[in-house]
C-alpha positions in Angstrom: -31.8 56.5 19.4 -34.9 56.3 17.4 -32.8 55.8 14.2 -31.1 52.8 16.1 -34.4 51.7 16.8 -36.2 51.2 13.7 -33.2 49.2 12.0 -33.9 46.8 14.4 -37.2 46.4 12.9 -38.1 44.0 9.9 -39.9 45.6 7.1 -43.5 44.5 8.1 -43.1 46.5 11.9 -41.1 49.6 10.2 -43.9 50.3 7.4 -46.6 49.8 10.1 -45.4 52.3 12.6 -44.6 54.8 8.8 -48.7 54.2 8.2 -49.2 54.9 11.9 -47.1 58.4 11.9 -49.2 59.1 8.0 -52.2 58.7 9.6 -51.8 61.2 12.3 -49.7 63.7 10.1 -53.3 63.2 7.8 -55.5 63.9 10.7 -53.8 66.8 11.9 -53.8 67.8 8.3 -57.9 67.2 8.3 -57.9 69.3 11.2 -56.4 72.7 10.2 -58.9 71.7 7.3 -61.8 72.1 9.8 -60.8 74.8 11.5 -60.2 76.7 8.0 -64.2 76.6 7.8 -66.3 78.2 9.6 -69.4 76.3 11.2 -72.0 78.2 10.2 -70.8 78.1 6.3 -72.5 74.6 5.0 -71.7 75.1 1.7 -68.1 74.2 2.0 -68.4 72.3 5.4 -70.1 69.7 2.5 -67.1 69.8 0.8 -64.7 69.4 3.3 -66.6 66.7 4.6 -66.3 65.0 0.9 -62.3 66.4 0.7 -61.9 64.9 4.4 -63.4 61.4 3.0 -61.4 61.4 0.0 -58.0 61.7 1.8 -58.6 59.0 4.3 -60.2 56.7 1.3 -56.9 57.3 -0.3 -54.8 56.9 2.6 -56.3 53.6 3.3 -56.0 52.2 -0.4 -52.4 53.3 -0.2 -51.2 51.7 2.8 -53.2 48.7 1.9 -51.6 48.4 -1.0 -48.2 49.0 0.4 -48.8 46.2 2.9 -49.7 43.5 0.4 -47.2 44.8 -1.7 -44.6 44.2 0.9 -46.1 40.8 2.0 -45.8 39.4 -1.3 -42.2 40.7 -1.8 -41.6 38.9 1.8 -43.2 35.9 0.7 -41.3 35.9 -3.2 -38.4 36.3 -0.4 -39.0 33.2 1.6 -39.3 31.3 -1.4 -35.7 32.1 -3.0 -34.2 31.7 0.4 -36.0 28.4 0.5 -35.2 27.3 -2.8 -31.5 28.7 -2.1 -31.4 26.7 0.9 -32.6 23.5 -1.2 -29.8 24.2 -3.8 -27.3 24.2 -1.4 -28.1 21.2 0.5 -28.4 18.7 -2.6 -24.9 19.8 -3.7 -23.7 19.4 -0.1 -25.2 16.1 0.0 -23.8 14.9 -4.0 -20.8 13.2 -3.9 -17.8 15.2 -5.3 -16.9 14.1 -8.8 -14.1 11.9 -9.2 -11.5 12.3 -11.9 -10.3 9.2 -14.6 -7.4 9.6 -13.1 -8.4 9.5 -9.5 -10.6 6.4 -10.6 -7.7 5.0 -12.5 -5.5 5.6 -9.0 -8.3 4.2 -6.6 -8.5 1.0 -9.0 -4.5 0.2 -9.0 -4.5 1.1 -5.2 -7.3 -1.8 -4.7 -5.9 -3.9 -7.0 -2.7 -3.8 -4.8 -4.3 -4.1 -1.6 -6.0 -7.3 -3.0 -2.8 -8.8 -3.8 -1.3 -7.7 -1.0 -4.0 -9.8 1.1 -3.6 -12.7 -1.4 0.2 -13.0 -0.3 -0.8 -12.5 3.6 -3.1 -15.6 3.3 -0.6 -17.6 1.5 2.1 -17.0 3.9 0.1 -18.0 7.0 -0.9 -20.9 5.1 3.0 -21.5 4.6 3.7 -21.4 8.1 2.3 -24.4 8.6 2.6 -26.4 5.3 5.1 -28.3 3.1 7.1 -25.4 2.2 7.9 -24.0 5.2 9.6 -27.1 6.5 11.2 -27.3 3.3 12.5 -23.9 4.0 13.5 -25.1 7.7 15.3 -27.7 6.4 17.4 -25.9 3.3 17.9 -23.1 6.7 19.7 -26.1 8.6 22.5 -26.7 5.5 22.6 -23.3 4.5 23.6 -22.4 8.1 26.1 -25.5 7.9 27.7 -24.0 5.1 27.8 -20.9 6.7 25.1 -19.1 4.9 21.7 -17.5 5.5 18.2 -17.2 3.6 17.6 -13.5 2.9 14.3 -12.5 3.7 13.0 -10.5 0.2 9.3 -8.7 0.7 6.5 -10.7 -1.2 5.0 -7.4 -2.6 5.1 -8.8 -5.8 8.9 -7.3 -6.5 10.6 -10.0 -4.8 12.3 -11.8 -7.8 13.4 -8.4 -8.8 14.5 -7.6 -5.4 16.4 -10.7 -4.6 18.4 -10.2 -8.2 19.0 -6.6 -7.2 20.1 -7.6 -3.9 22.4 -9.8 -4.8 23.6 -7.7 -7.7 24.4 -4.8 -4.8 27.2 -7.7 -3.9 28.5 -7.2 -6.9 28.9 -3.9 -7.0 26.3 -3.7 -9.7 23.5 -0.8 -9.1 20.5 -2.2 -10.7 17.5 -1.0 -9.4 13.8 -3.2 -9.6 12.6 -0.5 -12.0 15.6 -0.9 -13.9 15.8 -4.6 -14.2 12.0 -4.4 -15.0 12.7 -2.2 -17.7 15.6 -4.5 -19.2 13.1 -7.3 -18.6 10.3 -6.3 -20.6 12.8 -4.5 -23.5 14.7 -7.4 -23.7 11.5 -9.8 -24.1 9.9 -7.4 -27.1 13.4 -7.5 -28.7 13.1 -11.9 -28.9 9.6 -12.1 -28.7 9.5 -15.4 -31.0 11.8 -16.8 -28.1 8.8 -16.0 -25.4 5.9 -16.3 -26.9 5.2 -19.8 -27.4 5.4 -20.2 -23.6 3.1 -17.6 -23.2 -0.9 -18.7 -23.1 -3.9 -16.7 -22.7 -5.3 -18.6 -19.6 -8.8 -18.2 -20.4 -8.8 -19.6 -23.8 -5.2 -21.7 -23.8 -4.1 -19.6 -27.4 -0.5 -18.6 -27.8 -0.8 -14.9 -26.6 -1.5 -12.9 -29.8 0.9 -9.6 -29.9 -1.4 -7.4 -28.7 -1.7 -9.2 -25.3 2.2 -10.2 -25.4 2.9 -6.2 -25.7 0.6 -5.7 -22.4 2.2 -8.6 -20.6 5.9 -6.8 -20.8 4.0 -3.2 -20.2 2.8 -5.0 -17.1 6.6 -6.1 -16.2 7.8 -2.6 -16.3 4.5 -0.8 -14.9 3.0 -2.9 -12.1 3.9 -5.4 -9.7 3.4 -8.4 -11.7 5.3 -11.5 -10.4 8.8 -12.4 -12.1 8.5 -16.8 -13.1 10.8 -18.9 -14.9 10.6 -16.7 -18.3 11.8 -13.5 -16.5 15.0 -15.1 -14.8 16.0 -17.1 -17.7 16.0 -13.9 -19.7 17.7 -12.1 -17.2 20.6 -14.9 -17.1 20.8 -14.1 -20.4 21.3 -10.1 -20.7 23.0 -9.9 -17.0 25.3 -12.9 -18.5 25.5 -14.2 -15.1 24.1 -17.7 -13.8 21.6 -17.6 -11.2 
Protein backbone atom coordinates (compact mmCIF):
# COMPACT_ATOMS: atom_id res chain seq x y z
CA UNK A 1 0.00 0.00 0.00
CA UNK A 2 2.70 2.35 0.87
CA UNK A 3 4.66 1.30 -2.29
CA UNK A 4 1.39 2.28 -4.26
CA UNK A 5 1.57 5.35 -2.40
CA UNK A 6 4.69 7.02 -3.10
CA UNK A 7 4.44 6.36 -6.97
CA UNK A 8 1.74 8.55 -6.84
CA UNK A 9 4.10 11.19 -5.68
CA UNK A 10 6.19 13.54 -8.03
CA UNK A 11 9.82 13.67 -7.23
CA UNK A 12 9.86 16.87 -5.15
CA UNK A 13 7.00 15.14 -2.36
CA UNK A 14 8.91 11.59 -2.63
CA UNK A 15 12.50 12.97 -1.75
CA UNK A 16 10.96 15.18 1.04
CA UNK A 17 9.14 12.48 2.95
CA UNK A 18 13.11 10.25 2.05
CA UNK A 19 14.80 13.47 4.07
CA UNK A 20 12.01 13.24 6.57
CA UNK A 21 12.41 9.23 7.33
CA UNK A 22 16.79 10.21 7.25
CA UNK A 23 16.27 12.64 9.68
CA UNK A 24 14.68 10.44 12.17
CA UNK A 25 16.73 7.23 11.31
CA UNK A 26 19.84 10.08 12.23
CA UNK A 27 18.19 11.13 15.44
CA UNK A 28 17.65 7.77 16.68
CA UNK A 29 21.02 7.09 15.51
CA UNK A 30 22.26 10.34 17.84
CA UNK A 31 20.46 8.80 20.41
CA UNK A 32 21.97 5.34 21.06
CA UNK A 33 25.01 7.77 20.65
CA UNK A 34 23.93 9.44 23.96
CA UNK A 35 22.99 6.81 25.73
CA UNK A 36 26.55 5.02 24.82
CA UNK A 37 28.03 7.89 27.16
CA UNK A 38 27.69 8.12 30.36
CA UNK A 39 26.73 11.59 32.02
CA UNK A 40 29.16 12.04 34.35
CA UNK A 41 32.16 11.26 31.58
CA UNK A 42 32.67 15.07 30.03
CA UNK A 43 35.45 14.19 28.13
CA UNK A 44 33.68 12.34 25.42
CA UNK A 45 30.16 13.87 26.13
CA UNK A 46 32.43 16.99 24.31
CA UNK A 47 32.84 14.80 21.63
CA UNK A 48 29.72 13.50 20.99
CA UNK A 49 28.35 16.72 21.24
CA UNK A 50 30.91 17.78 18.28
CA UNK A 51 30.14 14.02 16.48
CA UNK A 52 26.25 14.84 17.10
CA UNK A 53 26.80 18.40 15.29
CA UNK A 54 28.76 17.07 12.55
CA UNK A 55 26.14 14.44 11.44
CA UNK A 56 23.22 16.83 11.37
CA UNK A 57 25.69 19.61 9.57
CA UNK A 58 26.16 17.00 7.04
CA UNK A 59 22.70 15.71 6.87
CA UNK A 60 21.49 19.19 6.25
CA UNK A 61 24.24 20.05 3.40
CA UNK A 62 23.12 16.69 1.83
CA UNK A 63 19.58 17.03 1.59
CA UNK A 64 20.01 20.59 0.64
CA UNK A 65 21.87 19.75 -1.95
CA UNK A 66 19.75 16.96 -3.11
CA UNK A 67 16.78 19.36 -3.25
CA UNK A 68 18.36 21.94 -5.48
CA UNK A 69 19.78 19.36 -7.24
CA UNK A 70 16.42 18.00 -8.12
CA UNK A 71 14.84 21.45 -8.64
CA UNK A 72 17.10 22.28 -11.25
CA UNK A 73 16.71 18.87 -13.02
CA UNK A 74 12.79 19.78 -12.73
CA UNK A 75 13.26 23.03 -14.07
CA UNK A 76 16.06 21.77 -17.20
CA UNK A 77 12.76 19.48 -17.43
CA UNK A 78 10.15 22.09 -17.90
CA UNK A 79 12.21 23.73 -20.27
CA UNK A 80 12.67 20.69 -22.83
CA UNK A 81 9.04 19.91 -22.50
CA UNK A 82 8.44 23.59 -23.21
CA UNK A 83 10.74 23.78 -25.97
CA UNK A 84 9.27 20.23 -27.13
CA UNK A 85 5.96 21.62 -27.01
CA UNK A 86 7.08 24.75 -29.17
CA UNK A 87 8.68 22.37 -31.76
CA UNK A 88 5.71 20.66 -32.18
CA UNK A 89 3.34 23.26 -32.61
CA UNK A 90 5.34 25.38 -35.36
CA UNK A 91 5.42 22.18 -37.48
CA UNK A 92 1.71 21.65 -36.80
CA UNK A 93 1.06 25.01 -37.78
CA UNK A 94 3.63 24.99 -41.31
CA UNK A 95 1.94 24.17 -44.14
CA UNK A 96 2.84 20.66 -45.61
CA UNK A 97 5.20 20.91 -48.46
CA UNK A 98 3.84 20.59 -51.76
CA UNK A 99 5.46 18.49 -54.54
CA UNK A 100 6.34 19.98 -58.46
CA UNK A 101 4.20 17.70 -59.33
CA UNK A 102 1.29 18.37 -57.05
CA UNK A 103 2.01 22.12 -57.99
CA UNK A 104 2.24 21.20 -61.61
CA UNK A 105 -1.36 19.27 -60.98
CA UNK A 106 -2.98 22.11 -58.87
CA UNK A 107 -1.90 24.62 -61.78
CA UNK A 108 -3.61 22.44 -64.85
CA UNK A 109 -6.66 21.75 -62.49
CA UNK A 110 -7.06 25.76 -62.12
CA UNK A 111 -6.21 26.36 -65.45
CA UNK A 112 -9.22 24.08 -66.40
CA UNK A 113 -11.57 25.30 -63.96
CA UNK A 114 -10.87 28.90 -65.45
CA UNK A 115 -11.73 27.75 -68.83
CA UNK A 116 -14.33 25.88 -67.80
CA UNK A 117 -15.99 29.24 -66.34
CA UNK A 118 -14.90 31.08 -69.52
CA UNK A 119 -17.27 28.71 -71.51
CA UNK A 120 -20.19 28.95 -68.78
CA UNK A 121 -20.22 32.81 -69.31
CA UNK A 122 -20.09 32.54 -72.91
CA UNK A 123 -22.99 30.23 -73.17
CA UNK A 124 -25.36 32.29 -70.98
CA UNK A 125 -24.28 35.13 -72.98
CA UNK A 126 -25.39 32.84 -76.10
CA UNK A 127 -28.72 32.28 -74.79
CA UNK A 128 -29.71 35.43 -75.48
CA UNK A 129 -27.56 36.72 -78.39
CA UNK A 130 -27.11 36.37 -82.21
CA UNK A 131 -26.02 32.93 -82.18
CA UNK A 132 -28.48 31.34 -80.42
CA UNK A 133 -31.25 32.38 -82.78
CA UNK A 134 -29.04 31.47 -85.49
CA UNK A 135 -28.93 28.10 -83.84
CA UNK A 136 -32.90 28.23 -83.45
CA UNK A 137 -33.29 28.92 -86.82
CA UNK A 138 -30.71 26.18 -88.47
CA UNK A 139 -32.88 23.74 -85.59
CA UNK A 140 -36.15 24.65 -87.58
CA UNK A 141 -34.67 23.24 -91.25
CA UNK A 142 -32.67 20.71 -89.73
CA UNK A 143 -35.83 19.38 -88.14
CA UNK A 144 -37.58 19.86 -91.59
CA UNK A 145 -35.18 17.67 -93.11
CA UNK A 146 -35.60 15.35 -90.59
CA UNK A 147 -32.40 15.94 -88.59
CA UNK A 148 -31.25 17.13 -85.27
CA UNK A 149 -28.33 19.36 -83.70
CA UNK A 150 -26.21 17.05 -81.48
CA UNK A 151 -25.42 18.63 -78.36
CA UNK A 152 -21.24 18.08 -78.00
CA UNK A 153 -19.84 19.25 -74.33
CA UNK A 154 -17.87 22.71 -74.70
CA UNK A 155 -15.01 21.33 -72.37
CA UNK A 156 -12.72 22.35 -74.88
CA UNK A 157 -12.86 18.63 -76.65
CA UNK A 158 -15.86 19.47 -78.59
CA UNK A 159 -14.43 19.61 -82.19
CA UNK A 160 -12.85 16.33 -81.34
CA UNK A 161 -15.91 14.96 -79.94
CA UNK A 162 -18.29 15.92 -82.68
CA UNK A 163 -15.68 14.23 -85.36
CA UNK A 164 -15.53 11.18 -83.13
CA UNK A 165 -19.09 11.12 -82.79
CA UNK A 166 -19.85 11.09 -86.01
CA UNK A 167 -17.04 8.85 -86.94
CA UNK A 168 -18.89 6.15 -84.23
CA UNK A 169 -21.62 6.34 -87.34
CA UNK A 170 -19.30 5.06 -89.39
CA UNK A 171 -18.16 2.46 -87.72
CA UNK A 172 -14.90 4.05 -87.18
CA UNK A 173 -13.49 3.88 -83.40
CA UNK A 174 -11.50 6.96 -83.05
CA UNK A 175 -11.20 8.18 -79.78
CA UNK A 176 -10.47 12.29 -78.87
CA UNK A 177 -7.02 11.23 -77.65
CA UNK A 178 -6.55 9.52 -80.71
CA UNK A 179 -7.65 11.99 -83.23
CA UNK A 180 -5.52 14.53 -81.02
CA UNK A 181 -2.63 12.40 -81.50
CA UNK A 182 -3.06 12.12 -85.39
CA UNK A 183 -3.71 15.84 -85.19
CA UNK A 184 -0.65 17.07 -83.81
CA UNK A 185 1.61 14.12 -85.67
CA UNK A 186 0.17 14.85 -88.76
CA UNK A 187 0.81 18.80 -88.33
CA UNK A 188 4.74 18.25 -87.29
CA UNK A 189 4.93 15.89 -90.41
CA UNK A 190 3.72 19.30 -92.94
CA UNK A 191 4.65 21.93 -90.69
CA UNK A 192 5.58 24.36 -93.71
CA UNK A 193 1.81 23.77 -94.72
CA UNK A 194 0.76 25.16 -90.97
CA UNK A 195 2.96 27.43 -89.97
CA UNK A 196 2.43 30.43 -91.90
CA UNK A 197 -1.08 30.64 -90.42
CA UNK A 198 0.24 30.25 -87.23
CA UNK A 199 1.17 33.78 -85.25
CA UNK A 200 2.47 34.40 -81.95
CA UNK A 201 -0.39 36.77 -80.71
CA UNK A 202 1.67 38.87 -78.55
CA UNK A 203 4.15 39.91 -81.13
CA UNK A 204 2.30 38.96 -84.61
CA UNK A 205 5.72 36.72 -85.79
CA UNK A 206 5.12 33.55 -87.73
CA UNK A 207 5.44 31.03 -84.78
CA UNK A 208 9.16 30.03 -84.62
CA UNK A 209 9.61 26.09 -84.25
CA UNK A 210 10.08 26.04 -80.85
CA UNK A 211 6.58 27.53 -80.08
CA UNK A 212 4.97 25.59 -83.26
CA UNK A 213 6.38 22.19 -81.47
CA UNK A 214 4.41 23.33 -78.04
CA UNK A 215 1.35 24.35 -80.00
CA UNK A 216 0.84 20.49 -81.35
CA UNK A 217 2.20 19.21 -77.75
CA UNK A 218 -0.76 21.31 -76.52
CA UNK A 219 -3.17 19.47 -79.19
CA UNK A 220 -2.30 16.07 -77.86
CA UNK A 221 -1.84 17.00 -74.04
CA UNK A 222 -4.46 19.61 -73.01
CA UNK A 223 -7.74 20.72 -73.87
CA UNK A 224 -6.82 23.27 -76.28
CA UNK A 225 -9.66 24.25 -78.80
CA UNK A 226 -9.64 22.45 -82.37
CA UNK A 227 -10.21 25.87 -85.36
CA UNK A 228 -10.13 25.85 -88.88
CA UNK A 229 -6.37 24.42 -89.11
CA UNK A 230 -7.23 21.26 -87.13
CA UNK A 231 -10.33 20.19 -89.30
CA UNK A 232 -8.86 21.01 -92.48
CA UNK A 233 -5.98 18.72 -91.57
CA UNK A 234 -8.19 16.20 -90.36
CA UNK A 235 -10.18 16.24 -93.86
CA UNK A 236 -7.06 15.52 -95.07
CA UNK A 237 -5.68 12.28 -93.20
CA UNK A 238 -9.38 10.92 -92.34
CA UNK A 239 -9.91 11.54 -96.35
CA UNK A 240 -13.40 12.33 -95.60
CA UNK A 241 -15.27 15.79 -96.12
CA UNK A 242 -16.61 17.41 -93.28
Amino acid sequence: MEEALVEELDDEEQLVRRHRKEKKELQAKIQGMKNAVPKNDKKRRKQLTEDVAKLEREMEQKHREELEQLKLTLKESKIDSVAVNISDLVLENQPPRISKAQKRREKKAALEKEREERIAEAEIENLSGARHVESEKLAQILAARELEIKQIPSDGHCMYGALEDQLREQNCALTVAALRKQTAEYMQSHSEDFLPFLTNPNTGNMYTPEEFGKYCDDIVNTAAWGGQLEIHEACIWLRRTL
